[in-house]
N, C-alpha and C positions, 0 to 999 in steps of 0.2 A: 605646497608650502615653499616660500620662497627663504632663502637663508645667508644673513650677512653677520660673517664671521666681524667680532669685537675685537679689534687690534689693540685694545687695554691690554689685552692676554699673549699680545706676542711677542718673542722675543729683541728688543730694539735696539741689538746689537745689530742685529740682519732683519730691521725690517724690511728693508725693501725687497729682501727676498720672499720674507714673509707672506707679504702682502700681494706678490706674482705667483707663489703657489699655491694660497687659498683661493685668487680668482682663478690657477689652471683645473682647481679642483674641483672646481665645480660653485663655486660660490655666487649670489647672485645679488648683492651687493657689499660693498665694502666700509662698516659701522665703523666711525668715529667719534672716540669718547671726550668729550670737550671739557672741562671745570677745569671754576677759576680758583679753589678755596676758600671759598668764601660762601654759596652757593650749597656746596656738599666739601667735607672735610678732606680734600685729597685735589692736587693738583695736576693734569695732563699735559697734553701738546697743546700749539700753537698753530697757528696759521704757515709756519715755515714748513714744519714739519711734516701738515696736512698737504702741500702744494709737493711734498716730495713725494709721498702716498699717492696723490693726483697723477702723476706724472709714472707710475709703474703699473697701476692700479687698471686694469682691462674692464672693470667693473664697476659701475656707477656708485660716488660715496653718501651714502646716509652718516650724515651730520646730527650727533647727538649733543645741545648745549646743556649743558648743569651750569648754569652760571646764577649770578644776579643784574649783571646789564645786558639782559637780550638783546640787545639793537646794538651796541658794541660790536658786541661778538656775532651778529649778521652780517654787520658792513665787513670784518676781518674775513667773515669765511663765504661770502657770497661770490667773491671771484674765483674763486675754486669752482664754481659751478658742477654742486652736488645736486644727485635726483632731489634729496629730500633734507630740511633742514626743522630737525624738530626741537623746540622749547618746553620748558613745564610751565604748565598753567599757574604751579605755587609760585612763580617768581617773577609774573608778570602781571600789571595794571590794566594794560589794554592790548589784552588778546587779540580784537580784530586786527587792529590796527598793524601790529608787527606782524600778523599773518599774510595782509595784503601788502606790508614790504618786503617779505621775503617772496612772494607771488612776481612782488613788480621783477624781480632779479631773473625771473625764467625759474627759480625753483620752488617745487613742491610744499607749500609749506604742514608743520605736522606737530599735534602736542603733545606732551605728558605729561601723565598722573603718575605720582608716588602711589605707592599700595593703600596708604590711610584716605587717599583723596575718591570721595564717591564721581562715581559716573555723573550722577545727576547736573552736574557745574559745567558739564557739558552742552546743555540744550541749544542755548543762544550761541557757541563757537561750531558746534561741531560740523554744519554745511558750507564752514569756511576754509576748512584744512581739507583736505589728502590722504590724512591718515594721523589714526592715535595711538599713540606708543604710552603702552601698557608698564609700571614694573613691575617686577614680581620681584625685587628687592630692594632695597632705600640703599638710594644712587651713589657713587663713592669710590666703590670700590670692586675689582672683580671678582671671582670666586666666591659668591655668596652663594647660600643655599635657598631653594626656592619657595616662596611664598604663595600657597596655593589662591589664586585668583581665577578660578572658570567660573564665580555665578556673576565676578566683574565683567568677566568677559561677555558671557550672557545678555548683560546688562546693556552693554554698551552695545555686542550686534543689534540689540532691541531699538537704541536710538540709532544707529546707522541705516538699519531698514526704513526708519519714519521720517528722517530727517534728510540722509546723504548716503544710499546705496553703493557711491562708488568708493565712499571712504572704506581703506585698509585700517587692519587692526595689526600694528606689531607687538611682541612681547619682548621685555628684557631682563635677564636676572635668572641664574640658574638651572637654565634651559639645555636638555638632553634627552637621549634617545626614550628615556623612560617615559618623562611628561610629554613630549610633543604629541603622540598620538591625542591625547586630552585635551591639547593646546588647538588642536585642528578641530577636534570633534568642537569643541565648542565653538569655533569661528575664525580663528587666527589664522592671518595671510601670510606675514613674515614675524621669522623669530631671529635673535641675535642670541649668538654664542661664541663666549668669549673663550674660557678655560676648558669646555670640554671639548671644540674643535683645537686649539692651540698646543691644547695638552694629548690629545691624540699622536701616535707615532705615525696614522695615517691620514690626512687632512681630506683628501676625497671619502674615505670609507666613512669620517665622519661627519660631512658634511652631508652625503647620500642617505647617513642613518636616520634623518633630520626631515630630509624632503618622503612624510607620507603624505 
């Protein structure tokens, strides 16, 4: 299981230190929470703030946008040059299309579904992305509690085996040592955790409780 700590959840008084000891600890990418307000009700960082993270950060950033102008906000965080830059599918018109401009940029590109959104709307994008980023909470805000999705998850290895084997499945939202084991059995490649690595007094001990 691959595991990138959510910097929503870190202290941003000393992020930059933050962000140097979840990658000493073992972290194996570095999740960035993007909304614009409008999108989902809660506003984050920017592109300045990301380019600082970039710049401490040993660990390659997955880019998470909750916006409503995905191509905006590609152009703002494409020169940061993140593994992975993933969009929701609820707030976008032409899925392919922004998939192959964040392609054209050298990065990954990768979707997401809210918890209410079925797998199936998937068929026609999903041999386009890299990877689909699951919630398991309606997007916003961190510390939410976890909304069980393994027969999504199910669902969707089922389309990735018939469509695009090498597409990852990430998860985000409420994710800890409890449910991960559940989270793998069913399929999931990376998971992101924001307040239960953050909130740890030990950042390796909880990031290793993650990786079964």
């Amino acid at each position: 299981m691959l595991v990138a700590p959510s910097i929503l959840s870190a202290d941003f008084g000393i992020l930059a230190k933050e962000v140097i000891e979840v990658c000493e600890a073992g972290a194996d990418l570095v999740h960035v929470d993007v909304m614009d307000g409008h999108f989902v009700p809660n506003m984050t960082i920017g592109p300045v703030v990301a380019k600082a993270v970039a710049q401490v950060a040993t660990k390659p950033l997955d880019v998470h946008l909750m916006v409503e102008d995905n191509t905006f906000f590609v152009d703002l965080f494409a020169p940061l040059k993140p593994k992975y830059i993933s969009f929701h599918y609820e707030s976008e018109r032409h899925h392919h299309r922004l998939a192959q401009k964040i392609r054209d940029h050298g990065i990954k590109p990768s979707i997401v579904l809210n918890p209410a959104t079925p797998v199936s709307c998937l068929e026609e994008i999903i041999k386009y992305v890299d990877m689909v980023l699951l919630m398991s909470v309606n997007p916003g805000f961190g510390g939410q509690k976890f909304i069980p999705i393994y027969d999504k998850i199910s669902q969707l290895q089922e389309l990735i085996v018939k469509h695009n084997p090498k597409c990852l499945i990430e998860v985000d939202g409420g994710v800890n040592d409890q449910n991960v084991v559940l989270l793998k059995k069913a399929g999931v490649d990376v998971v992101v955790a924001g307040s239960y690595i953050f909130g740890h007094k030990d950042y390796a001990m909880a990031i290793k409780s993650l990786k079964v």
